[in-house]
C-alpha positions as CSV (number, residue, x, y, z in Angstrom):
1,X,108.7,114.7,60.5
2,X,110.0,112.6,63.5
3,X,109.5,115.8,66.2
4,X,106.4,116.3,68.2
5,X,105.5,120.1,67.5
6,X,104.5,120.2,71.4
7,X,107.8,119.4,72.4
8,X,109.6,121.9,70.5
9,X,109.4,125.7,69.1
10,X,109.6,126.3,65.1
11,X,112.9,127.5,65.9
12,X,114.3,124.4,66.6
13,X,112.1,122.6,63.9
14,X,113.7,124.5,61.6
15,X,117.2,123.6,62.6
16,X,117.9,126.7,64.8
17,X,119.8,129.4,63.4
18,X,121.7,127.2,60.7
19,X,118.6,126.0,59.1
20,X,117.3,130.0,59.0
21,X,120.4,131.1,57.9
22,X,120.4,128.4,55.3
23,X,116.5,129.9,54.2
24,X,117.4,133.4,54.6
25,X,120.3,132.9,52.6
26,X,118.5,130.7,49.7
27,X,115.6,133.4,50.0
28,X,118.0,136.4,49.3
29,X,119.1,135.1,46.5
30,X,115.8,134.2,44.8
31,X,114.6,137.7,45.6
32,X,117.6,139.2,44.1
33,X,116.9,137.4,40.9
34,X,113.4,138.5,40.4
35,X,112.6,141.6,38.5
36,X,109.9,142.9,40.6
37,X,111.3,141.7,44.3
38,X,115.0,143.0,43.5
39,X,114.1,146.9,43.4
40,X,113.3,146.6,47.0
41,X,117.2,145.7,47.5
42,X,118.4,148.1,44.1
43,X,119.3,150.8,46.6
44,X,122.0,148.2,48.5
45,X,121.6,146.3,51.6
46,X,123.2,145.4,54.9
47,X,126.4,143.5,54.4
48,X,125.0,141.2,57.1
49,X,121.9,140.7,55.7
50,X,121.4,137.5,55.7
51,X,122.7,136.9,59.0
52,X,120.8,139.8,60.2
53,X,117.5,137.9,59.1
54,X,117.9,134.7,60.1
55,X,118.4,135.9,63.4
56,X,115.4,138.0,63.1
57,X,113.0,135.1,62.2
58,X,114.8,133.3,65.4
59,X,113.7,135.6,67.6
60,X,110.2,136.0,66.2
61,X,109.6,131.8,65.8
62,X,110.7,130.9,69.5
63,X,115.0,131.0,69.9
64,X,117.2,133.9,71.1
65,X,116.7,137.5,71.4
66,X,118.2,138.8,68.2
67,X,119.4,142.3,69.6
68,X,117.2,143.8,66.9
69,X,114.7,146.6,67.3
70,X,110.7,145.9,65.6
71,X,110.0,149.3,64.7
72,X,113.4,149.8,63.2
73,X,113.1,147.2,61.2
74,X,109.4,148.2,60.2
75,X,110.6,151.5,59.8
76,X,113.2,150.0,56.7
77,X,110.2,148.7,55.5
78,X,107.2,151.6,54.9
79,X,107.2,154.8,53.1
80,X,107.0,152.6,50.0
81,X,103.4,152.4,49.6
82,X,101.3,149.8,48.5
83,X,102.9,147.0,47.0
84,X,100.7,143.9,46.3
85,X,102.6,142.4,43.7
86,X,106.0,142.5,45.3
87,X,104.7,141.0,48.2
88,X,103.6,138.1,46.2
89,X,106.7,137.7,44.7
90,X,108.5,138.0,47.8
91,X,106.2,135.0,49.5
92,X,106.6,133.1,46.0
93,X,110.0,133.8,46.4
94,X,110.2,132.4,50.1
95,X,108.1,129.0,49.1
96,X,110.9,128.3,46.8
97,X,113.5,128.7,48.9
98,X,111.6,126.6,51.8
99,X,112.5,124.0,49.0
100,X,116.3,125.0,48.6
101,X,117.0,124.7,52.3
102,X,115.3,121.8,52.8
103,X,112.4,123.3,54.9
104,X,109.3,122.6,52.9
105,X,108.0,119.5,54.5
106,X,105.0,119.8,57.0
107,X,104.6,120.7,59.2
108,X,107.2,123.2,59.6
109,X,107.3,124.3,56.2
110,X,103.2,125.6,56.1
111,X,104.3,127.2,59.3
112,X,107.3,128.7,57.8
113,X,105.3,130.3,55.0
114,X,102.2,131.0,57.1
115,X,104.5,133.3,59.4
116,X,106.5,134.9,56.0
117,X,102.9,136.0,54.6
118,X,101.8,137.6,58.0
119,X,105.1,139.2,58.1
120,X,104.9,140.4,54.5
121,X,101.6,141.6,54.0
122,X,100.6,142.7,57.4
123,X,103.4,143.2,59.7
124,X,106.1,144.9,57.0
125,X,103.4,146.6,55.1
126,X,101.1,148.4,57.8
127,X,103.0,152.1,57.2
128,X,102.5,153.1,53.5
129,X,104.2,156.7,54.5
130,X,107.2,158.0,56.0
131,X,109.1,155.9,58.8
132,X,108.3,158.4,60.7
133,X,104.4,157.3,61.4
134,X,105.9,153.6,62.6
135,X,105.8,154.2,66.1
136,X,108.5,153.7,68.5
137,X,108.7,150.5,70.9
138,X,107.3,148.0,68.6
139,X,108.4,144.5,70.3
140,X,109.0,141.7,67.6
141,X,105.5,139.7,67.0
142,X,106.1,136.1,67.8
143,X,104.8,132.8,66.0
144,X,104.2,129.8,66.9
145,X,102.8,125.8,65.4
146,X,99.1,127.9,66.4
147,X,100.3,131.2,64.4
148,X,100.6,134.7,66.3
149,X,101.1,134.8,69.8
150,X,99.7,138.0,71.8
151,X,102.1,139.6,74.3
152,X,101.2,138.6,77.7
C-alpha cells in the first residue's frame, strides 16, 4: 500500500467511513447468508444497521465519535452464552467481506481482522448472562496499526 501506517490512523487506511460502510455492508450480508451467523440477526435488526456499524468501527479504529454507547452495545451482545462456532463464522464471515470491499491487502486488512477477532471473541463475548451484568460506562476500546490501545 502507498500510505505510511505512521502517518495515518486505520480509519483513514480503510477509506474513512465509506470504505467501513462499504465492509460493514458486504459483511452484513455474508452473515445473513450463513446458517449459523444469521440466528444472531433471526429476531430483526436496526434499520440503520449497517450505517450504525461502520460508524462504530470508526470510532473504535481512530475517526469520529460515533454517538454510540460501549456498554449498550455490549449489552445487545451477551445473555447469549457461549458461542464458539458463531464467532468463527462471524470472523470467517468478516475475512470474506475484507475481500468484497476491497480491504484485504496488508497491512490494513490483517489489522482489520486482528481488531474483528478481538471484538468478537473477547470484547462482544465477555457477558454470557443477562445485559444486566454489562456494567454501565464502558468507553469504546480503541485499535490501532499496534492493536489495543489502553485509556490514558
Amino acid at each position: 500500500m502507498a500510505f505510511s501506517v505512521l502517518m495515518t490512523s486505520v480509519y483513514e487506511a480503510a477509506g474513512r467511513l465509506e470504505g467501513l460502510t462499504r465492509l460493514a455492508g458486504a459483511w452484513h450480508e455474508r452473515v445473513l447468508a450463513d446458517p449459523v451467523v444469521s440466528h444472531a440477526f433471526s429476531h430483526g435488526y436496526h434499520p440503520d444497521h449497517t450505517a450504525r456499524l461502520a460508524a462504530y468501527w470508526a470510532e473504535a479504529l481512530g475517526g469520529p465519535a460515533s454517538g454510540l454507547d460501549e456498554t449498550t452495545i455490549v449489552r445487545m451482545h451477551s445473555g447469549n452464552g457461549p458461542h464458539d462456532e458463531m464467532n468463527d463464522r462471524a470472523i470467517a464471515c468478516f475475512d470474506r467481506a475484507l475481500d468484497d470491499a476491497g480491504l484485504a491487502a496488508e497491512p490494513v486488512g490483517r489489522v482489520l481482522h486482528d481488531y474483528f477477532a478481538w471484538s468478537t471473541r473477547d470484547s462482544m463475548n465477555r457477558y454470557h448472562r443477562p445485559e444486566d451484568d454489562v456494567p454501565a460506562g464502558l468507553r469504546i476500546p480503541h485499535w490501532s496499526w499496534d492493536g489495543l490501545q489502553q485509556p490514558g
